[in-house]
Backbone as a printed PyTorch tensor [residue, N CA C, xyz], in Angstrom:
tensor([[[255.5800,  51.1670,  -3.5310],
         [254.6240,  50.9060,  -4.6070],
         [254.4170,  52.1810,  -5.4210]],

        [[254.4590,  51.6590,  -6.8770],
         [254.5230,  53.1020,  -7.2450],
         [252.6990,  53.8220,  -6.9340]],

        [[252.4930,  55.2030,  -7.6140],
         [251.7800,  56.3750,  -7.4420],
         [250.2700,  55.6660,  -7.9880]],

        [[250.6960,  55.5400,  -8.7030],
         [249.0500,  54.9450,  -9.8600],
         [248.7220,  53.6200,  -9.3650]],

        [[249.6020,  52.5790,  -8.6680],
         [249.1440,  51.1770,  -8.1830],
         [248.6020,  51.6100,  -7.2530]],

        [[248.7260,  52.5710,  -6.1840],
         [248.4750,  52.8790,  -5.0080],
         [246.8110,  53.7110,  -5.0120]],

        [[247.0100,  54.0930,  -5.9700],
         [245.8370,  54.6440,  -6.4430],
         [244.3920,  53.6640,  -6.8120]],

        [[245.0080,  52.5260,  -7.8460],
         [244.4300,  51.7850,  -8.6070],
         [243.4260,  50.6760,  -7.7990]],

        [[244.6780,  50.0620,  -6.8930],
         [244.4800,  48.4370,  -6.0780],
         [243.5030,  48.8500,  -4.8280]],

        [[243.4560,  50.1620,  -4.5760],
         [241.7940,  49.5350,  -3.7080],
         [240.9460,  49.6880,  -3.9500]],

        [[240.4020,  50.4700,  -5.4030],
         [239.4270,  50.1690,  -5.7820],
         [239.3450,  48.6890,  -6.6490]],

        [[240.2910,  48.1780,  -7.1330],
         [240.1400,  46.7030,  -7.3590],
         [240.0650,  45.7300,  -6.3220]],

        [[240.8310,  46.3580,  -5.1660],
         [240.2960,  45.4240,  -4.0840],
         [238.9090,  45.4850,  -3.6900]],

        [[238.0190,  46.7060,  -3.5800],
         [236.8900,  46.7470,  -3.4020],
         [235.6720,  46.1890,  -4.5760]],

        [[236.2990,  46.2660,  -5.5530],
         [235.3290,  45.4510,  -6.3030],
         [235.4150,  43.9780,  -6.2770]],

        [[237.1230,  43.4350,  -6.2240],
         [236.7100,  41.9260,  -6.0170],
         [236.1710,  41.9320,  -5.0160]],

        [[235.8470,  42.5040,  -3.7100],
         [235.1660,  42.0210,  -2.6070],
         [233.9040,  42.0740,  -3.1010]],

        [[233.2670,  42.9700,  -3.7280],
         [231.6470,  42.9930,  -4.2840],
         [231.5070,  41.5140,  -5.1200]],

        [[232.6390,  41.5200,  -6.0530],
         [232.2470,  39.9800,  -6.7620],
         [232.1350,  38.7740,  -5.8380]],

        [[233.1230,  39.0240,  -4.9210],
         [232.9250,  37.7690,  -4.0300],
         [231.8450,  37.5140,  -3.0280]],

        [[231.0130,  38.6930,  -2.8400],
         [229.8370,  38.4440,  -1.9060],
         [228.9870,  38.0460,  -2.9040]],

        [[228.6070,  38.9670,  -4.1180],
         [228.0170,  38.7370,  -5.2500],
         [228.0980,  37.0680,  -5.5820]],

        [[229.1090,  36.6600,  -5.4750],
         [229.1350,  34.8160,  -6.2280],
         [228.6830,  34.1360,  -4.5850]],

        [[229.1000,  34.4030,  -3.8550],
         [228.7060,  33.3970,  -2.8300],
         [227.4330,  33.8240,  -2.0800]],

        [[226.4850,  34.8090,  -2.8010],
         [225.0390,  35.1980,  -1.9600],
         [224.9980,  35.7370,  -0.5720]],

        [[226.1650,  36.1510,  -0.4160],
         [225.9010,  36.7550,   0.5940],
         [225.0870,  38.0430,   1.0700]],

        [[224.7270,  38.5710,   0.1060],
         [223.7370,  39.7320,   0.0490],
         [223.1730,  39.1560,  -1.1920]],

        [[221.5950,  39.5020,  -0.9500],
         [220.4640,  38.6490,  -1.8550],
         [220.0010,  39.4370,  -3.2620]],

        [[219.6480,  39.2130,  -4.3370],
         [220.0210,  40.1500,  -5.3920],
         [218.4130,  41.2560,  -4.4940]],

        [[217.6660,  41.0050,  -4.1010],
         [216.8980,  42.5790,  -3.6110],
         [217.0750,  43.1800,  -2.7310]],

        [[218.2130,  43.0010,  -2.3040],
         [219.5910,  44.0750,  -1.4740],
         [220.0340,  44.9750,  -2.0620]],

        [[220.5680,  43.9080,  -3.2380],
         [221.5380,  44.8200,  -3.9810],
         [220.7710,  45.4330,  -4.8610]],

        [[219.5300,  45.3350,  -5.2600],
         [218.4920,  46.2770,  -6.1270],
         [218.4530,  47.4490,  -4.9340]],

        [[218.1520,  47.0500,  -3.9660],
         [217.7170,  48.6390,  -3.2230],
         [218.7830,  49.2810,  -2.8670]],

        [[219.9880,  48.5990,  -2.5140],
         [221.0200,  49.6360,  -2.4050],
         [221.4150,  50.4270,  -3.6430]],

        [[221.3040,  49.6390,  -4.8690],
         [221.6950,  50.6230,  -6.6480],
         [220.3010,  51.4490,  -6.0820]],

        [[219.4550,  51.6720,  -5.4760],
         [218.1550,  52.9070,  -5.5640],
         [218.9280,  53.9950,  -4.4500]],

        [[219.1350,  53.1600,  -3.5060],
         [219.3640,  54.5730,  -2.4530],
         [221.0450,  55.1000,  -3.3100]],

        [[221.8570,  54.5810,  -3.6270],
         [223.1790,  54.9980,  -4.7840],
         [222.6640,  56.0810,  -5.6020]],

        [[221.2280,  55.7920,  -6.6370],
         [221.0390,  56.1850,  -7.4750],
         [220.5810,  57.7330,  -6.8500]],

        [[219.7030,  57.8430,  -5.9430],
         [218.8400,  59.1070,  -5.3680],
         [219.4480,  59.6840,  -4.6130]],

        [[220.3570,  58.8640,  -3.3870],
         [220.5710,  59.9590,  -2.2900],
         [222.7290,  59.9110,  -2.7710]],

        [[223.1970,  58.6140,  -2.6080],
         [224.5810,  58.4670,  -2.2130],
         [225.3730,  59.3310,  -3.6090]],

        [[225.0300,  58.9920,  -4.6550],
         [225.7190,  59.8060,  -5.8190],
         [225.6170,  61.5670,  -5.6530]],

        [[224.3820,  61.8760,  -5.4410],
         [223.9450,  62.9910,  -5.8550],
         [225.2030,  63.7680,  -4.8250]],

        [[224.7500,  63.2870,  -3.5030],
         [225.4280,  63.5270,  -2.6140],
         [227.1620,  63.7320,  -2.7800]],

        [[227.4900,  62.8910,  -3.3450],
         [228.9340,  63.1480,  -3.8800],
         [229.1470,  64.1220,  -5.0900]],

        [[228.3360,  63.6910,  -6.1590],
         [228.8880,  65.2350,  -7.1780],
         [228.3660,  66.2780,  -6.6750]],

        [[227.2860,  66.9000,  -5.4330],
         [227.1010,  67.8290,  -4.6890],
         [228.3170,  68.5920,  -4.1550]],

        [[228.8450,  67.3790,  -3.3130],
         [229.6310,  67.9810,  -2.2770],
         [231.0650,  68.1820,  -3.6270]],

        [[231.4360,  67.4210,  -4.6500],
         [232.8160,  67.5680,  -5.0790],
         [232.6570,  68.9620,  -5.9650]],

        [[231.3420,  69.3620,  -6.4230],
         [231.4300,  70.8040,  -7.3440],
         [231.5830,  71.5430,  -6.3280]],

        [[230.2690,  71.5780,  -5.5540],
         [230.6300,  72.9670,  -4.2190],
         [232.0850,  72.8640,  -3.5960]],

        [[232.5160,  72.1290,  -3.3620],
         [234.1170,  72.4840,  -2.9450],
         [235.0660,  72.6050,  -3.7840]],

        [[234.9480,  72.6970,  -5.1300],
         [236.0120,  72.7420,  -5.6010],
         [236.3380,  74.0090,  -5.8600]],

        [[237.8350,  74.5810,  -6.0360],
         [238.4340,  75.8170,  -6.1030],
         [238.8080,  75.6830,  -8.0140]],

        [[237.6030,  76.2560,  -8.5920],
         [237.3730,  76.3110,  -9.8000],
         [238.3190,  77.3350, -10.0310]],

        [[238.6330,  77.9520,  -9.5540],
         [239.6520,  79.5230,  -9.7610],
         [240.5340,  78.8930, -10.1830]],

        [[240.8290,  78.0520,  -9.7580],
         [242.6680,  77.2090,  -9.5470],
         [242.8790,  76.3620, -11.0690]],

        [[241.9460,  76.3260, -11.8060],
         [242.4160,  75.6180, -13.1760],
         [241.6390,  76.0990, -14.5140]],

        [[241.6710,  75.5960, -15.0680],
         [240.9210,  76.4550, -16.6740],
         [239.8940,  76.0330, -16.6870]],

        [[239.1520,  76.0510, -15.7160],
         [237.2590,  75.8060, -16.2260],
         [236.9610,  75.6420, -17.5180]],

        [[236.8610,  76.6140, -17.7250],
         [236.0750,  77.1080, -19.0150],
         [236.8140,  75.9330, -20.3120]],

        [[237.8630,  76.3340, -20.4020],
         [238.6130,  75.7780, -21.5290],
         [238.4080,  74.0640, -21.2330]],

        [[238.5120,  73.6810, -20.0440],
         [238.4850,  72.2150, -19.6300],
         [237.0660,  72.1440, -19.8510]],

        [[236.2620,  72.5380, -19.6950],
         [234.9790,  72.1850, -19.6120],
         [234.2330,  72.4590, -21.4780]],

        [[234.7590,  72.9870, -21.9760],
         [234.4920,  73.1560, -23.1360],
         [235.0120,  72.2430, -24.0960]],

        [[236.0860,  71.8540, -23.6990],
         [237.1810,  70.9220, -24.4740],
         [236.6160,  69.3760, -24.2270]],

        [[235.8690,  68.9410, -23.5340],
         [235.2670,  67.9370, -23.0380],
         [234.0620,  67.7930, -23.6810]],

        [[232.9960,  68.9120, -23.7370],
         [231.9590,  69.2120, -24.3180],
         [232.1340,  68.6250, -25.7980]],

        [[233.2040,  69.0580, -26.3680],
         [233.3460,  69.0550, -27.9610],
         [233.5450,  68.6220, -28.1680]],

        [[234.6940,  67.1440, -27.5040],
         [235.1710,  66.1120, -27.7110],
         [234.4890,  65.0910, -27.9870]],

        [[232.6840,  65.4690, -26.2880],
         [232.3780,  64.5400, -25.9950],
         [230.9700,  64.3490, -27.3850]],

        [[230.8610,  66.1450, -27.9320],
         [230.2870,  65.5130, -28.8640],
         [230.4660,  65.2190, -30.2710]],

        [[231.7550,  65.2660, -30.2580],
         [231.9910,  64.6490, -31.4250],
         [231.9790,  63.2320, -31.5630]],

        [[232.3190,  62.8360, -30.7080],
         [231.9740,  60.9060, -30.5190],
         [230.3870,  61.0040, -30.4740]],

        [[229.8610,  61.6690, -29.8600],
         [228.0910,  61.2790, -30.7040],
         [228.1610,  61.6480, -31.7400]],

        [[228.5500,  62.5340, -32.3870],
         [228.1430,  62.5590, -33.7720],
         [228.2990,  61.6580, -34.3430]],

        [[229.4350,  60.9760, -34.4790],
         [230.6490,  60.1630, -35.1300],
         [229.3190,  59.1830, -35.0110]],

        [[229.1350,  58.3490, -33.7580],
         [228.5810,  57.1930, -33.5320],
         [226.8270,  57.1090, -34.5340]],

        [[226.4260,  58.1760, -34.2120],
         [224.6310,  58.5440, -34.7770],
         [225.1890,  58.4580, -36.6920]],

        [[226.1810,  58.5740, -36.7200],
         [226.5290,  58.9420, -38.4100],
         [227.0650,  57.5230, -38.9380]],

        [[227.5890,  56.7340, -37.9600],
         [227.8800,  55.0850, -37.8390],
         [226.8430,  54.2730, -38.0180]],

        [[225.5470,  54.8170, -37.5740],
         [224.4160,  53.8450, -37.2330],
         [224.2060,  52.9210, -38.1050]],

        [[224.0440,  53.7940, -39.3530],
         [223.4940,  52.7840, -40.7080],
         [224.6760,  51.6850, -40.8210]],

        [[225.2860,  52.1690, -40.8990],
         [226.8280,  51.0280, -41.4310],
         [227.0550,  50.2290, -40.2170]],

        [[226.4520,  50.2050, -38.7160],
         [226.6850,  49.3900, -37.8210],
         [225.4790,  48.3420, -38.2060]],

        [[224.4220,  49.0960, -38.2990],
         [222.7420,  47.9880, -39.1220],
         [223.2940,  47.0610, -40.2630]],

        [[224.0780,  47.6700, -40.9840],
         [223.9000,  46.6000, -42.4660],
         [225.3410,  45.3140, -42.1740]],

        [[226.4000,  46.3180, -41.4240],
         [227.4150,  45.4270, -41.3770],
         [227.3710,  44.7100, -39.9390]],

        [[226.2810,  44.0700, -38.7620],
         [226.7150,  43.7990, -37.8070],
         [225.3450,  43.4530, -37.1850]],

        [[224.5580,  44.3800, -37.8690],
         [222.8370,  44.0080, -37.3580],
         [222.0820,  44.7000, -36.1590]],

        [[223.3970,  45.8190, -35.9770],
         [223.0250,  46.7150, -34.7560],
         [222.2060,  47.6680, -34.6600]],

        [[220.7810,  47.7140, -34.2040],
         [219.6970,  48.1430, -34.5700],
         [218.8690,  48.6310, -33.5200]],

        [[218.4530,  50.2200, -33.0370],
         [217.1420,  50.1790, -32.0830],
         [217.5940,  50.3000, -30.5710]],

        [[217.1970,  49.6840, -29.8230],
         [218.1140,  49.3640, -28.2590],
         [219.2290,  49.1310, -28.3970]],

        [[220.1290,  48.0760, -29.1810],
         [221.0290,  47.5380, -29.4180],
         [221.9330,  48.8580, -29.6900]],

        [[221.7390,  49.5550, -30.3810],
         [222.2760,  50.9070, -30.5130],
         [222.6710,  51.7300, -29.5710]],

        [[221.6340,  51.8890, -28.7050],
         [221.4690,  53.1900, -27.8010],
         [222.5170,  52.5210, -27.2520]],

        [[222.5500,  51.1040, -26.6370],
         [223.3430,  50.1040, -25.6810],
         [225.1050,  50.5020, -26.1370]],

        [[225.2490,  50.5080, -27.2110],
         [226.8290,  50.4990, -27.8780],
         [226.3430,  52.2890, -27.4940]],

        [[225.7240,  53.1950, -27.5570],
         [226.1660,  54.4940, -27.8030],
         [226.2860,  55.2750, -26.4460]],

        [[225.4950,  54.2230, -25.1380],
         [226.1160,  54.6680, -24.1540],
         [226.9190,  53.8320, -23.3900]],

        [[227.4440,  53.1580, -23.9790],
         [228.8780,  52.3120, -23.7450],
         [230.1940,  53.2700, -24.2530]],

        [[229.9020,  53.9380, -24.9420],
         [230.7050,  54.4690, -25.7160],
         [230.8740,  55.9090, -25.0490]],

        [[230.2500,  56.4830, -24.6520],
         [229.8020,  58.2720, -23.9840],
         [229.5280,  57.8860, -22.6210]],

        [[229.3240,  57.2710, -21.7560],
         [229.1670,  57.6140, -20.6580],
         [230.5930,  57.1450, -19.8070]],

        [[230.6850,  57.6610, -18.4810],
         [232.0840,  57.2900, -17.9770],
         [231.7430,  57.0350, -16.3470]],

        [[232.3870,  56.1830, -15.9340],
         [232.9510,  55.4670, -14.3640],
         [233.1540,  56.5260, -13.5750]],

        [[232.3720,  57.5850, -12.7940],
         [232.4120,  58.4920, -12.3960],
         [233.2000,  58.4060, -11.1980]],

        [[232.8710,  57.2050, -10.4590],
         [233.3200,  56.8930,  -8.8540],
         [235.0090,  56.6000,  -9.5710]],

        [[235.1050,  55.7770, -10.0940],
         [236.8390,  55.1980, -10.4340],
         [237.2230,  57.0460, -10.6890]],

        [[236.6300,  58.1360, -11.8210],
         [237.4720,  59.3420, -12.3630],
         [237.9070,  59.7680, -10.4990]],

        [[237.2930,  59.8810,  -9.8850],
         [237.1650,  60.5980,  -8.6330],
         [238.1140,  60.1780,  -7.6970]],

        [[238.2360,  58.8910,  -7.4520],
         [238.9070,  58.1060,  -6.5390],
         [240.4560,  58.1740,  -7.2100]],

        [[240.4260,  58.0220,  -8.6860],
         [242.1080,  58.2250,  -8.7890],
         [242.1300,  59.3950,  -9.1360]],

        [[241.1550,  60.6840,  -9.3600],
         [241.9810,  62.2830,  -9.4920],
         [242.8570,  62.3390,  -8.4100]],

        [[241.9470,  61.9960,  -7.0200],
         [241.9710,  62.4200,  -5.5810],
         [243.6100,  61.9030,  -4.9920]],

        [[243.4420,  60.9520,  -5.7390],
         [245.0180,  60.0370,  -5.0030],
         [245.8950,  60.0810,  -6.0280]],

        [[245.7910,  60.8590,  -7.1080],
         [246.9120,  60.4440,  -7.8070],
         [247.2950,  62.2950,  -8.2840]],

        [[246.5520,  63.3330,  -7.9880],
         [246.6050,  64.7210,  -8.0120],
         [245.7350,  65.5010,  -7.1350]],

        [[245.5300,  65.0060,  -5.9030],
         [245.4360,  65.8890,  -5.1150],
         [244.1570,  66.6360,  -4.9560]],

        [[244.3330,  67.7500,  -4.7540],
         [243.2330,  68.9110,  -4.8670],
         [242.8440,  69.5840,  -6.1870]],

        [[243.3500,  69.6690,  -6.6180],
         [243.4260,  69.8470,  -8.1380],
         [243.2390,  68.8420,  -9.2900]],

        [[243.4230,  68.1330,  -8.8270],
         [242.6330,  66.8100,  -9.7510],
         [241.3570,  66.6510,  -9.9240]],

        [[240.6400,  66.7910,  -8.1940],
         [239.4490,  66.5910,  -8.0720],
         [238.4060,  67.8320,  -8.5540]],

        [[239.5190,  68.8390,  -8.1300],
         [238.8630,  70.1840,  -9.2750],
         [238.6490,  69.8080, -10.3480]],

        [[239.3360,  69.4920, -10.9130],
         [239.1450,  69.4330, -12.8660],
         [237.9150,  68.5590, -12.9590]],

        [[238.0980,  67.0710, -12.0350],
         [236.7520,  66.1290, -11.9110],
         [235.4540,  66.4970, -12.0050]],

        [[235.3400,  67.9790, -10.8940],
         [234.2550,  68.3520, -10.5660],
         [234.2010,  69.4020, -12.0150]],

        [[235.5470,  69.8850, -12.9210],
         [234.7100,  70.8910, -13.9660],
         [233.8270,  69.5970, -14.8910]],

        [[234.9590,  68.5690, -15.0340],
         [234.0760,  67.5660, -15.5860],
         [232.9340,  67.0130, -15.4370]],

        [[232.4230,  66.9010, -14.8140],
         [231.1430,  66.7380, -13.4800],
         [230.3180,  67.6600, -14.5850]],

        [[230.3610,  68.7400, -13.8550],
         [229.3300,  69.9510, -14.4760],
         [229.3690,  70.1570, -15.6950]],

        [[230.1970,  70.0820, -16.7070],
         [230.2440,  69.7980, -18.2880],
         [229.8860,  68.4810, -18.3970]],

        [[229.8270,  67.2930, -18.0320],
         [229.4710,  65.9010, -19.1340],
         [228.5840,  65.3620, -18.6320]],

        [[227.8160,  65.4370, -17.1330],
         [226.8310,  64.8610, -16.9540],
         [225.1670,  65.3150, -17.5370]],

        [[225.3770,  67.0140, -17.4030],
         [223.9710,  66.8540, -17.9540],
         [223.8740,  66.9980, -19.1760]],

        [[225.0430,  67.2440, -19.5980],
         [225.4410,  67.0880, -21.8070],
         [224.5310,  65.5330, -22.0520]],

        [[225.4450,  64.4580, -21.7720],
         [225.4560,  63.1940, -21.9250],
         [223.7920,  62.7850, -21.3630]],

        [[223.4210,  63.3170, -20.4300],
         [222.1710,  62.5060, -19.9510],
         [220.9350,  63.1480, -21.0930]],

        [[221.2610,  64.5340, -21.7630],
         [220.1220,  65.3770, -22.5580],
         [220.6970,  64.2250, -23.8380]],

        [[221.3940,  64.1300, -24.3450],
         [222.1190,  63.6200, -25.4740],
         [221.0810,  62.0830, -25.3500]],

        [[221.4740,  61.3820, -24.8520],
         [220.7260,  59.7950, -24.2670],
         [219.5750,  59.6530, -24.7180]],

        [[218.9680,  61.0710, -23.8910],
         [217.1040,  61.0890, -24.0780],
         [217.0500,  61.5730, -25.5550]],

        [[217.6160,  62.0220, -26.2750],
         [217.1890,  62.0720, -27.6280],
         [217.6580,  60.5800, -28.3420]],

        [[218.8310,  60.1370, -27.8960],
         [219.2970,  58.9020, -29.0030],
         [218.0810,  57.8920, -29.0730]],

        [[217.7530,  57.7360, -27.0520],
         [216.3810,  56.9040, -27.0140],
         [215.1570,  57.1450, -27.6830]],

        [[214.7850,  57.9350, -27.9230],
         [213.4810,  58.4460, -28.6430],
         [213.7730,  58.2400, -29.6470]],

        [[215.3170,  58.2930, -30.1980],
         [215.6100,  58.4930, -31.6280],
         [215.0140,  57.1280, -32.2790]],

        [[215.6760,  55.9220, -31.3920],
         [216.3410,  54.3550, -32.0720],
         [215.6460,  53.9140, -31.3880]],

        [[214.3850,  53.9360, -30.2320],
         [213.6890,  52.7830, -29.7870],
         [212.6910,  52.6760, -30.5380]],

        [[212.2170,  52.0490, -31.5780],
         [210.5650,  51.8770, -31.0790],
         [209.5370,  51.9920, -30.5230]],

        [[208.7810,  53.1820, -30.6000],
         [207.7700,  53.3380, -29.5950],
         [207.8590,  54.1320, -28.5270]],

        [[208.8900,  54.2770, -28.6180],
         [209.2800,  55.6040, -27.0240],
         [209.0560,  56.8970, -27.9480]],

        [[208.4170,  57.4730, -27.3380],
         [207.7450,  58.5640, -27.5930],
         [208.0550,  60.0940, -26.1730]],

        [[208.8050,  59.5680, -25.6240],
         [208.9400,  60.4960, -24.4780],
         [209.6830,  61.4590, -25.1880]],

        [[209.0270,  62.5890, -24.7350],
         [210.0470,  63.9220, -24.9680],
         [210.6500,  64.7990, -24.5030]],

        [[212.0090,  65.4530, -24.4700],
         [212.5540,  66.1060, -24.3410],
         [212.3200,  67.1350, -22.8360]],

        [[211.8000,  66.4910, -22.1470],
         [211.1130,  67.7290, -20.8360],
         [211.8490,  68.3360, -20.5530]],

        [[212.1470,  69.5260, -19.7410],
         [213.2320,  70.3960, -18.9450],
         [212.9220,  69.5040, -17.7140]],

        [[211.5260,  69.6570, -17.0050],
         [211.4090,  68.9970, -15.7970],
         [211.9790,  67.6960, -15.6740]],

        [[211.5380,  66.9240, -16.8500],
         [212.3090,  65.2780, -16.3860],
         [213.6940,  65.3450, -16.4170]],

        [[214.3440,  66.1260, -17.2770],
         [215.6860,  65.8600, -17.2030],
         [216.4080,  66.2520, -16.0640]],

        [[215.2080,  68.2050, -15.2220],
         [216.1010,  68.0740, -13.7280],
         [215.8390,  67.2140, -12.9960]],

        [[214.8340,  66.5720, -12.8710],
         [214.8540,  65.4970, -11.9900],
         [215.4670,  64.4930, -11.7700]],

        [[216.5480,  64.2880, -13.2660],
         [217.6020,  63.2220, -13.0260],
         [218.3280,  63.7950, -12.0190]],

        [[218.8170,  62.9020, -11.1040],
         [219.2690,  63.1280,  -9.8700],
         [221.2690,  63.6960, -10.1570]],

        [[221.4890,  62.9620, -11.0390],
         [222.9050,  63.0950, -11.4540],
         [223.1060,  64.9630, -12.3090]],

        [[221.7740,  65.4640, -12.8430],
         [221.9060,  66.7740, -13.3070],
         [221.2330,  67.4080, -12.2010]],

        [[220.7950,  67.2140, -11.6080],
         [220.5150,  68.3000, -10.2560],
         [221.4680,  68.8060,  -9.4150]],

        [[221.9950,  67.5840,  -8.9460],
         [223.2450,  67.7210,  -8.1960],
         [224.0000,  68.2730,  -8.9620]],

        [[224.7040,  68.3120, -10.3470],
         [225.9460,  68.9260, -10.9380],
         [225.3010,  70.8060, -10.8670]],

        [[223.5930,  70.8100, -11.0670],
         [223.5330,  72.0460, -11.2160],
         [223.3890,  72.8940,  -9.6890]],

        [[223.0690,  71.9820,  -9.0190],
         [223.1560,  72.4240,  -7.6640],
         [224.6470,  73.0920,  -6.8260]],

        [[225.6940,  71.8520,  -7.3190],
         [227.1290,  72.0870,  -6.6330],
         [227.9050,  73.0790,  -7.3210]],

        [[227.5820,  73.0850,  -8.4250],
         [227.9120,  74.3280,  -9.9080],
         [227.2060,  75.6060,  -8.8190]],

        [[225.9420,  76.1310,  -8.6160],
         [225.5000,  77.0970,  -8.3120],
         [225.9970,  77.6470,  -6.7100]],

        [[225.7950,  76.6340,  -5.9650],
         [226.7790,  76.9120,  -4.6480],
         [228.1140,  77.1040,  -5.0990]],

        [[228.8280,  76.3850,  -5.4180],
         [230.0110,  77.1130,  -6.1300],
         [230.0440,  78.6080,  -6.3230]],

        [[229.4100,  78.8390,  -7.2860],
         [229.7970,  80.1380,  -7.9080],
         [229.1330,  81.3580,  -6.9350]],

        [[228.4640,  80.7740,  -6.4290],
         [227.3860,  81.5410,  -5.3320],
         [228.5900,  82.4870,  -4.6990]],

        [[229.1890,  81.2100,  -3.9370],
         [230.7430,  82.2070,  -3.3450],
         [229.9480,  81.9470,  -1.3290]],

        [[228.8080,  81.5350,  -1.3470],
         [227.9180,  81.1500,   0.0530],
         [228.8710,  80.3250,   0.7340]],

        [[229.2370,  80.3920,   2.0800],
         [230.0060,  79.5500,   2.9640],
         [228.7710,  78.6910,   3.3630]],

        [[228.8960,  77.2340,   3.4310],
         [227.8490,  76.4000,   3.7180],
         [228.3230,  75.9630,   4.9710]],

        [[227.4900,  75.5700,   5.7910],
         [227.9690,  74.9310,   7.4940],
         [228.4120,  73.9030,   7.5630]],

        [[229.1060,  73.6990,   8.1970],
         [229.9540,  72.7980,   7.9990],
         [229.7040,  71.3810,   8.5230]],

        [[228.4180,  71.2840,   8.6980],
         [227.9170,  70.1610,   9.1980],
         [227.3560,  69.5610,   7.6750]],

        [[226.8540,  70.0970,   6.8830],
         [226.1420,  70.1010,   5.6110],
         [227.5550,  69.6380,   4.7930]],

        [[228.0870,  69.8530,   4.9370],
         [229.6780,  69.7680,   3.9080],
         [230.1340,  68.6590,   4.3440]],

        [[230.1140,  68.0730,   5.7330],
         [230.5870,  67.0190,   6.3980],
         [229.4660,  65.9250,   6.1280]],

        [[228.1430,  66.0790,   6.1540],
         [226.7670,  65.0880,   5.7980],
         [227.1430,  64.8170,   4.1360]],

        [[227.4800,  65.6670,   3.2710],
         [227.7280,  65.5200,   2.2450],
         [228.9480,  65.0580,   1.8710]],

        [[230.2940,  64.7920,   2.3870],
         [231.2830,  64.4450,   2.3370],
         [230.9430,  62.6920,   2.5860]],

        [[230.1740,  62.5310,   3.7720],
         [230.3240,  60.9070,   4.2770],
         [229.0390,  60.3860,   3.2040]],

        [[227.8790,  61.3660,   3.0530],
         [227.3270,  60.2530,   1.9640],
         [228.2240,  59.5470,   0.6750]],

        [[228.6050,  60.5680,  -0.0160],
         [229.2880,  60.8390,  -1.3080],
         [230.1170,  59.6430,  -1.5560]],

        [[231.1920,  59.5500,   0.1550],
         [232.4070,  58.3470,   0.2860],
         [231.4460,  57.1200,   0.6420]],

        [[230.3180,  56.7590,   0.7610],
         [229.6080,  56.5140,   0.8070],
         [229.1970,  55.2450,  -0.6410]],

        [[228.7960,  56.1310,  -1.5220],
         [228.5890,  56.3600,  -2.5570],
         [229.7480,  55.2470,  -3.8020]],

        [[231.1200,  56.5280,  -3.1830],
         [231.7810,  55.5740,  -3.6990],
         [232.1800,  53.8460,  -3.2920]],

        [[232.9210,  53.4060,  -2.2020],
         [232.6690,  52.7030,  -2.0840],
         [231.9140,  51.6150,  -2.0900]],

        [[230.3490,  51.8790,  -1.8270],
         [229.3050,  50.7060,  -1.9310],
         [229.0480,  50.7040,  -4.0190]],

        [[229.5130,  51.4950,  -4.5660],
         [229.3230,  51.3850,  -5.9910],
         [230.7620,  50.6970,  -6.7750]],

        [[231.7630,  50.9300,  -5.8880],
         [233.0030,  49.8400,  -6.4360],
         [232.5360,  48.4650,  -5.7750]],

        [[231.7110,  48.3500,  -4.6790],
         [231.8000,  46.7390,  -4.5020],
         [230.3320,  46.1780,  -5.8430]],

        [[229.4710,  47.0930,  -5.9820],
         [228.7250,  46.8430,  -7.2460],
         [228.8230,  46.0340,  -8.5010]],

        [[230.3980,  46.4180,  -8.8270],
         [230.9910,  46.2040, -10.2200],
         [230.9020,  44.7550, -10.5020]],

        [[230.4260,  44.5920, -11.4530],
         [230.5130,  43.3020, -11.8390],
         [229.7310,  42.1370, -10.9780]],

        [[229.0420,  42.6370,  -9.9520],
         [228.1740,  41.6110,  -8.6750],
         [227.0280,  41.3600,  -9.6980]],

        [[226.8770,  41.8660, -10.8420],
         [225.4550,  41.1340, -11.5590],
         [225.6640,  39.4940, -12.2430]],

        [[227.1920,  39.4290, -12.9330],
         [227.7220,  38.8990, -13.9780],
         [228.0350,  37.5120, -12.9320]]])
């Protein structure tokens, strides 16, 4: 089988299995609400934790990869926020409806980038993942909280430093970023707790896919 099927087909196998418990009730939808909570707080964090702190950032172009992503990623916001009007008059896309297309558009399948760096390049794949990691998650999540304030109605929330570390997805990138660079040998029990949440993580979030629809 070739390299990329081998890569591809078990995370499609793991999601049709989520659709198929998903259609036949076998787990009740306030299962699957509390498992997307413990995903959201402990199982994710846990994985972009453990994939920045281990990665051998030395070994590829950080900087340039991580910058090149940055610029890319905001030039598609620009592009999209400069679209807005002409999406309103020609299509009726307005407010929520907006934010909805603009993080459809900027945000990305973190568990799928991870699962095929890993199997389809190795150690070095998952490096680049993790520069990606630490460049687009807390770009994209600061980016969000302004579009929302921008285009909802009535949201009035602003800009905090505190709320945004508290997103669990920018803590962890700034956390595994700082052990990283720290250069700190962590115990290896902590690396191993963080390894099985993470796989964790992934898996129970590929059987997720599509279990709403």
């Amino acid at each position: 089988m070739p390299l990329i099927l081998e890569a591809i087909v078990p995370l499609l196998l793991i999601t049709l299995l989520g659709w198929g418990l998903r259609a036949r009730a076998v787990i009740a939808q306030p299962q699957w609400d509390g498992f997307e909570r413990v995903i959201y707080l402990v199982f994710f964090p846990a994985l972009i934790l453990h994939t920045l702190a281990t990665a051998d950032l030395a070994s590829v172009p950080a900087f340039g990869t991580a910058l090149s992503l940055v610029l890319s990623l905001g030039l598609i916001c620009g592009a999209l926020i400069l679209l807005a009007p002409v999406m309103k008059r020609a299509w009726g896309v307005e407010g929520p409806a907006f934010t909805s297309y603009f993080q459809g558009a900027t945000r990305w399948n973190t568990f799928i980038a991870i699962g095929l760096a890993g199997s389809l390049y190795g150690a070095r794949g998952l490096t680049l993942i993790a520069v990606a990691l630490a460049a687009i998650l807390p770009f994209i999540n600061i980016v969000s909280v302004l579009v929302l304030r921008r285009f909802v109605p009535g949201n009035t929330g602003g800009l905090q430093l505190a709320g945004i570390l508290k997103n669990p997805f920018v803590w962890s990138s700034l956390a595994g970023l700082a052990i990283n660079l720290s250069g700190l040998p962590l115990p290896k029990f902590l690396l191993s707790g963080t390894d099985i949440l993470g796989r964790a993580a992934l898996d129970r979030k590929s059987t997720r896919l599509n279990s709403s629809h």
